[in-house]
N, C-alpha and C positions, 0 to 999 in steps of 0.2 A: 270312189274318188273323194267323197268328202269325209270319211273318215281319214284317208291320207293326208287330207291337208289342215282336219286334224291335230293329226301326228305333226303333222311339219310345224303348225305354229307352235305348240307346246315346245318342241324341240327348240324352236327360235328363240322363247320368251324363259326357259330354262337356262339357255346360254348366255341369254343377255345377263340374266341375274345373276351368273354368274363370274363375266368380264366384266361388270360394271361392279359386283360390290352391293347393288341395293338391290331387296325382293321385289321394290315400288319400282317399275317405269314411269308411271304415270300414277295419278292420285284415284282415277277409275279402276287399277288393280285392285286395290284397298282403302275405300273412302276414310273408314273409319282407322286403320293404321296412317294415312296419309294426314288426318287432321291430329291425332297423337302426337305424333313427329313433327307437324308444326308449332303444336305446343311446348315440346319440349326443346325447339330449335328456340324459338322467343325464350323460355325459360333458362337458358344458356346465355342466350346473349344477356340478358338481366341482371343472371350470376357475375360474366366476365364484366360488365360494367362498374358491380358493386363491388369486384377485386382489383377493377385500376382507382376508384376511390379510394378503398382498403392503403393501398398501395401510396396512392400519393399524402393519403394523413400518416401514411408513418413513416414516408421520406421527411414531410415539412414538422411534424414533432418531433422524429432523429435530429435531423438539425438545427431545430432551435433547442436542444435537450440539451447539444450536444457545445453550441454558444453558451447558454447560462452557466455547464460546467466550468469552462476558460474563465467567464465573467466573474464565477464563485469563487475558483481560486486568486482572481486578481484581488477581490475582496479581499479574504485571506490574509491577502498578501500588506493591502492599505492597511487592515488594521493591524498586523506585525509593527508597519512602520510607523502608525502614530503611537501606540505603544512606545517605541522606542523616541516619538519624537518629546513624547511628552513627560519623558524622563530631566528633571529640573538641572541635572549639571551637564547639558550640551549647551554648546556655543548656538551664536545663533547662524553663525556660518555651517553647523553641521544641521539643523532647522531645513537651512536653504537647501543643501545639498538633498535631504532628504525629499525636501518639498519639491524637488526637479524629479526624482524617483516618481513620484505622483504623479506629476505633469503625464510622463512618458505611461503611466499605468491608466491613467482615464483616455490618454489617446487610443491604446490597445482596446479597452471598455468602449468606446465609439466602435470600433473596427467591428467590433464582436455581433455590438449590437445592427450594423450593417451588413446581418451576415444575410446569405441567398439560397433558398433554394430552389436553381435553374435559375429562374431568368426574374423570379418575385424576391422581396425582399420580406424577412419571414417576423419583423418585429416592426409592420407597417402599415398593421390592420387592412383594411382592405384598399387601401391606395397602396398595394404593392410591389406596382413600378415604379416607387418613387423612395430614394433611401430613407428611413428615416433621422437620420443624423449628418448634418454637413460635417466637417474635419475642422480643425482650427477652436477657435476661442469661443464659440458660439454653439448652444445645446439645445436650440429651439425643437421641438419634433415637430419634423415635416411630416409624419404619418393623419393617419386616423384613428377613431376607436371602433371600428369596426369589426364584425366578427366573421370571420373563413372558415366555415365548414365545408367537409366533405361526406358525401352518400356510402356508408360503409356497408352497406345491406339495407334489404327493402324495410321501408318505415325507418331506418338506424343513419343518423347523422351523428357526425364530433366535431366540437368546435378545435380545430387544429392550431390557432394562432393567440400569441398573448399579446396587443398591444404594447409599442415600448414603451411607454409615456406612463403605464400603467410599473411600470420597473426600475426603467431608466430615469423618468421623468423629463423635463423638458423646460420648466417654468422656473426661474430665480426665486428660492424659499419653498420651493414644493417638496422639501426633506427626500428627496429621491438620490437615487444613487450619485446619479452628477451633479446633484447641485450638493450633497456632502464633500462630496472630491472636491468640488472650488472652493467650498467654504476651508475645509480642509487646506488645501494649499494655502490659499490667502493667509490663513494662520502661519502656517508654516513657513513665509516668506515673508513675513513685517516686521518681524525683529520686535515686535511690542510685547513685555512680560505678561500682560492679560491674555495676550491669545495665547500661552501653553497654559492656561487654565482651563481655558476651552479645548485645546485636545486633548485634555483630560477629565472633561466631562462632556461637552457636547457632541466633541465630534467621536468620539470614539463611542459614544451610545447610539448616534447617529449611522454609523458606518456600521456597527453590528444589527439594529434596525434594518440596513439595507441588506446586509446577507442572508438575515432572513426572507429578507422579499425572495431573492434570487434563486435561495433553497426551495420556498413555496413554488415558484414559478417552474422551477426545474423538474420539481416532484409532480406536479399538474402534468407536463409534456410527456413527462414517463410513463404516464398514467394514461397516457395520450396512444402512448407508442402499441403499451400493453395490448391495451384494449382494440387498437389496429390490427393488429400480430393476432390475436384470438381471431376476431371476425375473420382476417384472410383464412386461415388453417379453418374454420369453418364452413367460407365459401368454396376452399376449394374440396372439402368433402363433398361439396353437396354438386358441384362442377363435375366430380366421378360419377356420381351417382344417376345425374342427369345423363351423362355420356353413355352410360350402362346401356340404361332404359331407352335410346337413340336407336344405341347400336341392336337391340333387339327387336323393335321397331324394325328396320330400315335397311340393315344390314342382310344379307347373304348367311343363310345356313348353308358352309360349305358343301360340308359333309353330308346332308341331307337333298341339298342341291343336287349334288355331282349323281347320288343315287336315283333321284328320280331322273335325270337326264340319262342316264342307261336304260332304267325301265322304257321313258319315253321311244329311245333310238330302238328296242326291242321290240316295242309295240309296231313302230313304223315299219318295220323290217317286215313282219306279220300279215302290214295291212298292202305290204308290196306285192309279196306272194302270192296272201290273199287274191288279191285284183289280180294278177297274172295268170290266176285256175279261172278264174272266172272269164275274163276276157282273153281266150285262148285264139280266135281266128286273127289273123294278119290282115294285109291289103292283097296277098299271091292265093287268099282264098276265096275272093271275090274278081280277081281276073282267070281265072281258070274257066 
């Protein structure tokens, strides 16, 4: 009888591991496979943490990569048209017109610099709920200069955010991008012959100055992206690898399973027999 029952649990705990998926029921099947598999269950979760960081610096460097390029080309664009402003035989009617071109390209340049990604604004240091740039005639930065990083791998952070105020700037005569665009305009709407001397020399060494900034800062967030984009394709190697090592742990040898659950049910079969030569009298050979 107690080899039968035995049989019977083996048979039970064969099966289980088999409709369940895992060799472990419990952590007393295998203490020392049971604390592996807790290690490499924390070790997974670690991974996927360090690949939604992964993940969010190179959404918030896409983004702001992806701002500076728009910003670059308006650049671009400003300096085409002091170039042409500052060409000596225009009117000062076609100055103005030009200078209204401007108006509308630093509005765009606010917009840029207010750009989001999700629900943060990505050129606003770490006061990121708060845009950095009101609209209208006024450049103050509402931001900070703080720095937002994210955890891209154990020990491994990126700083993901540029300050605007660092690009855009913010402060009247702080030679940043907007305060050249007003100085800019301002020239280009006075009608006074001194100011096309000045966009042909200040502001236009001024506004290539800024594209530079914009280029630097573009090339940093790429560099930002890059380096994101590696650490993910590396986490998730190591996210397979760990999986591997889980599944051999933890998981069900089917095919090894399934064969000892025949051996098992042939054993049992054995030890039925067995006991049935053995215990041959009834209850009709004790009432006789």
């Amino acid at each position: 009888m107690t080899d039968i029952q035995r049989s019977n649990q083996a048979i039970a705990k064969t099966s289980d591991q088999i409709t369940s998926g895992h060799q472990m029921q419990s952590a007393a099947d295998d203490p020392s496979g049971a604390h592996t598999a807790l290690r490499l269950r924390s070790a997974l979760a670690d991974t996927e943490a360090s690949r939604a960081g992964a993940a969010a610096a190179q959404g918030w460097a896409t983004q702001s990569e992806s701002a500076l390029q728009s910003v670059g080309d308006m650049v671009q664009t400003a300096h085409e048209l002091i170039v042409q402003a500052a060409n000596g035989t225009l009117q000062s009617s076609d100055r103005a017109a030009i200078g209204a071109q401007m108006t509308q390209l630093l509005s765009q340049m606010k917009a840029a610099a207010n750009t989001k990604f999700g629900d943060q604004y990505v050129f606003s240091g770490q006061a990121s709920t708060t845009a950095p740039y009101a609209t209208g005639s006024v450049d103050t930065y509402n931001g900070d200069s703080g720095v937002v990083t994210r955890t891209i791998g154990p020990g491994q952070s990126v700083q993901v955010n540029m300050p605007g105020n660092q690009i855009f700037g913010g402060t009247t005569g702080d030679g940043k991008l907007f305060d050249t665009m007003r100085q800019t305009i301002a020239h280009l709407t006075s009608g006074n012959p001194a100011d096309v001397t000045a966009l042909q020399t200040t502001d236009l060494a001024a506004i290539n100055a800024n594209l530079d900034q914009v280029v630097s800062a573009r090339s940093t967030m790429g560099a930002v992206v890059q380096r994101a984009t590696l650490a993910d394709d590396r986490l998730q190697d190591v996210n397979v690898n760990l999986a591997k090592q889980l599944t051999g742990v933890q998981d069900t040898d089917m095919a090894s399973a399934i064969t000892s659950l025949t051996t098992q049910k042939t054993a049992y079969q054995a030890a039925l027999s067995a006991g049935a030569n053995i215990i041959q009298k009834s209850l009709m050979d004790f009432l006789r």
